[in-house]
N, C-alpha and C positions, 0 to 999 in steps of 0.2 A: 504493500500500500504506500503510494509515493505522499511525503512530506508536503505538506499544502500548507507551509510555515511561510511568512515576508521574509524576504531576505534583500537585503541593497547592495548589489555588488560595486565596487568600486573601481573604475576601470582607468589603469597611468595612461596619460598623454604625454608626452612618449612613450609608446615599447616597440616590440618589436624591429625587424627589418633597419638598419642603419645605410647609409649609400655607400658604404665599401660593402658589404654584405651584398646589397642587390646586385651592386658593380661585378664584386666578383661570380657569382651565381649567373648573370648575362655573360660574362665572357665564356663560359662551360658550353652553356647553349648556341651562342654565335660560333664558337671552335666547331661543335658537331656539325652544325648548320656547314660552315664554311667547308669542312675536310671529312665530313661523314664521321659516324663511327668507328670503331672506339675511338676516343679523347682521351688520355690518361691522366687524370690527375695528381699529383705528390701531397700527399697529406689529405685530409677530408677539408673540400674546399673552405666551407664555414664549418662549427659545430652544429651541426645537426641532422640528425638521422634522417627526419623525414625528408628535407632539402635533398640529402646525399643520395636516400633510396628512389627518391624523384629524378634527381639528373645520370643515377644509375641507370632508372629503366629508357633512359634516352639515349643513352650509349655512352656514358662514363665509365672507364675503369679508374678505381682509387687504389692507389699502392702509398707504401711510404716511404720507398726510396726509388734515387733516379734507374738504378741498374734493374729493377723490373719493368720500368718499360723498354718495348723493341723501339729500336734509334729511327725507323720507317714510321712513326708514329706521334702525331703533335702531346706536349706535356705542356700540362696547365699549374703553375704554384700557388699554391692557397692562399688565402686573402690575408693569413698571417704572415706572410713575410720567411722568408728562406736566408741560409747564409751566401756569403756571396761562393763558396764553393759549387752551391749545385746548378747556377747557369755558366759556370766555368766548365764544369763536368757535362751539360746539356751541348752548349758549343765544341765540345772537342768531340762530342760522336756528332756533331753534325744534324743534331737534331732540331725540327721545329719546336719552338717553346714558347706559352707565354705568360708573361709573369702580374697575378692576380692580385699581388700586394696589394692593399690599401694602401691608399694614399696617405693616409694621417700615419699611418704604420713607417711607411717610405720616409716622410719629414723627419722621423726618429732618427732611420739607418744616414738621411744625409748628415741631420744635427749631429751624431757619432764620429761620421769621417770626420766634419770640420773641428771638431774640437781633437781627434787624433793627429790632424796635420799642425794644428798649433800645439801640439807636443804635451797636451795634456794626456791625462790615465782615465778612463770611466769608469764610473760608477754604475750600475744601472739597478732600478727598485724593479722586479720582478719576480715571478714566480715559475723557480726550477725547473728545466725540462717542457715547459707549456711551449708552444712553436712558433709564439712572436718571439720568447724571450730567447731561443737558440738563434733564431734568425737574424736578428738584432746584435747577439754577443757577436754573431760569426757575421757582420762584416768588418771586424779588424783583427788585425793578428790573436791568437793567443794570449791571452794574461793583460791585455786589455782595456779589458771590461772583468770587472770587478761584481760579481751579482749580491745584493742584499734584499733579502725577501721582507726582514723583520726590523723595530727597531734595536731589538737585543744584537742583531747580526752587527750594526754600524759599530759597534764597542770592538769588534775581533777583527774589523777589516786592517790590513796592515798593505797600503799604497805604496807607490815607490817614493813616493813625495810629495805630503801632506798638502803642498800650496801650488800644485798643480793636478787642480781635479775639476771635473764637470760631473752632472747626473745625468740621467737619462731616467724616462720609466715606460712600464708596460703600458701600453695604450686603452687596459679594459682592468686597471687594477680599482679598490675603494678610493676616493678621493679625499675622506676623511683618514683610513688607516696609512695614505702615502702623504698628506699633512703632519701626520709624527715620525715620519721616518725619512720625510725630508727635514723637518726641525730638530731630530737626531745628526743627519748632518751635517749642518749647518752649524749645529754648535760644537761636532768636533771638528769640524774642517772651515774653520771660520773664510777661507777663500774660494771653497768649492763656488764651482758656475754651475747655474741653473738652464732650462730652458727659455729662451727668450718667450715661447706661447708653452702655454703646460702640455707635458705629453698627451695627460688623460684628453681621451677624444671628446668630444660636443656629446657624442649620442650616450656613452657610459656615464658623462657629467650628466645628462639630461634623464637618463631612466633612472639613474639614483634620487636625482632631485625631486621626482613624480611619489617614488615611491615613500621618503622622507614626508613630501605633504601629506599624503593619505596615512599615513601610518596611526595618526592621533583620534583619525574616525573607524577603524577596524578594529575587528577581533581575531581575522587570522590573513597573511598574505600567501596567493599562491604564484610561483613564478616560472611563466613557461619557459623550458628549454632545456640544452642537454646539461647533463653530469660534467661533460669537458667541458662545457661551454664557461670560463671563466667572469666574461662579465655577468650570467646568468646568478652564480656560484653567490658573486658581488653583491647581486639586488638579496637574494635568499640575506643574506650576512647584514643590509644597511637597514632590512625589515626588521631583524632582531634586535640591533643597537638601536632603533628608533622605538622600541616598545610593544613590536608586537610579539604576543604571547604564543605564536604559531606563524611560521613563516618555512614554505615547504617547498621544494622545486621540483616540478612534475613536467616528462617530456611531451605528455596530451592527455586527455581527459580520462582514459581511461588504468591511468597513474592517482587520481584523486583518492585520499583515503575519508571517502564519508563520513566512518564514524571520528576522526582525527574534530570533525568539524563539525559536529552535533552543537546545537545549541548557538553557534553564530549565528551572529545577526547580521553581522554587516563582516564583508570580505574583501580582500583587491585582491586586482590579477592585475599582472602587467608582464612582458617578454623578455627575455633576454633580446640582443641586436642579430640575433642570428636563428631568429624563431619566427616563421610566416604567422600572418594573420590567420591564415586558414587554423591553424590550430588554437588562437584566441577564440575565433567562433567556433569551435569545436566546444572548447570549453564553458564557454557562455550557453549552449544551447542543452551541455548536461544537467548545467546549475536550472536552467528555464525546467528542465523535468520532474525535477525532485522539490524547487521552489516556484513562491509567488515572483515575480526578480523584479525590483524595480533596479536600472543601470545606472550609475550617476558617470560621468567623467571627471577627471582631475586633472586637467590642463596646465602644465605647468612652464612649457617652452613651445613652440613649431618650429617644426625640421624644415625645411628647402634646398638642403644639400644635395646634392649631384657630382658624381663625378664622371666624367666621358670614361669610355672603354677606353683600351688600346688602336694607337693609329692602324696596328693589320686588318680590324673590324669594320673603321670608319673609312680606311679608303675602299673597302670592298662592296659597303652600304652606297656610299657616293657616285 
């Protein structure tokens, strides 16, 4: 017998889909378009399953390294960013490639070089092994780039030379937890260089901030998208610092743990940047069966970011 209880769901303005997400996800499609299938990807182009198993059944192969794909065959790089090794490795077999980097990802790897060429050492706030932060370390030599995930880490980092240093950070890290581990350090490295614009990207500053307003009128937040998905990981973690008593990441509706949510009244959803809308209304239309649902929105920025494909697409289109 379905629940015929009110419930007000709370819906961020922003979520979902970001314009390197979409950017990258159109060049997969234009590759097929353009060279047939298979397309091979390196890395899963965005996190997320359902995106991946979508541009699969279109003729995507995903690997995660370059030596599985055949060199007869176009490679696409994930919208996270790669080191500069594996288009060095694609160019020596000859291979077609194209590289799906974000662009806000890319301004990192250039900010990196420029402060390597003026002979400074990096820093970079990050999270281990995730595939912007390998992508990111490896475009400069070895030893580098310096990774600190925490502020406890900044106490143990040992530089070649305290008064030459800049940061760097992930582009989908908390904005509030890389405020104390940039103010870590800055007060032990009182001459480190910052970024002239902050790493963290518009859409991560912006689904944090969504989720932050709504948080004071709910009783539980749910946040779609995958487990890899770090800035997804993000909003789940800024729902909990901001008060709510339940804040769960689920990669579509049929991940909801009902009884978890017995007795809310009032609930937000909102995306990770690498989660279709198609699965927002998936999940609104669960909640629509088991409740009365009145939707509020919580508007907190507008997106009108774009970024063009690659010029091999646009002169093909033209």
């Amino acid at each position: 017998m379905p629940d015929t209880a009110d419930l007000t769901l709370y819906l961020a303005a922003p979520r979902g889909f970001c314009a390197g997400v979409d950017r990258a996800i159109k060049i997969v499609e234009m590759a097929i378009e353009k060279w047939g299938a298979p397309v091979f990807v390196r890395h899963e182009i965005v996190h997320n399953k359902f995106v991946v198993d979508a541009l699969r059944a279109k003729g995507a192969v995903f690997v995660e390294e370059l030596d599985e794909c055949p060199p007869d065959r176009p490679v696409i790089f994930s919208a996270h960013g790669v080191p500069k090794s594996v288009p060095e490795a694609a160019r020596a077999r000859e291979m077609i490639y194209v590289d799906a980097t974000c662009p806000l990802v890319s301004k990192v790897h250039i900010e990196a070089e420029r402060h390597f060429e003026a002979g400074l050492q990096l820093v970079m706030i990050g999270h281990a092994g995730h595939p912007e932060t390998v992508g990111t370390m490896g475009q400069l030599p070895p030893g580098e780039v310096l990774l600190v995930e925490t502020e406890a880490d900044v106490a143990t980092l040992a530089p070649r030379d305290e008064s030459r240093l800049a940061f760097i950070t992930q582009t989908t890290l908390s904005v509030d937890d890389t405020a104390g581990i940039v103010a870590a350090l800055q007060a032990r490295f009182p001459a480190i260089i910052g970024p002239h614009k902050e790493d963290i990207c518009y859409a991560t500053t912006n689904r944090q901030a969504a989720v932050k307003a709504m948080a004071p009128e709910i009783d539980a937040l749910l946040v779609i998208g995958a487990p890899n998905s770090s800035n997804s990981r993000r909003l789940v973690e800024v729902g909990q610092k901001a008060g709510c008593a339940y804040a769960q990441l689920v990669q579509r509706a049929t991940d909801i743990d009902w009884r978890a949510l017995q007795g809310a009244r009032a609930i937000g959803i909102t995306a990770g940047a690498s989660a279709p809308e198609v699965l927002v209304n998936e999940v609104l239309d669960a909640f629509a069966c088991r409740y009365n649902v009145t939707v509020k929105q919580v508007q907190t920025a507008t997106e009108n970011v774009e970024f063009k494909v690659p010029r091999v697409f646009r002169e093909a289109s033209a």
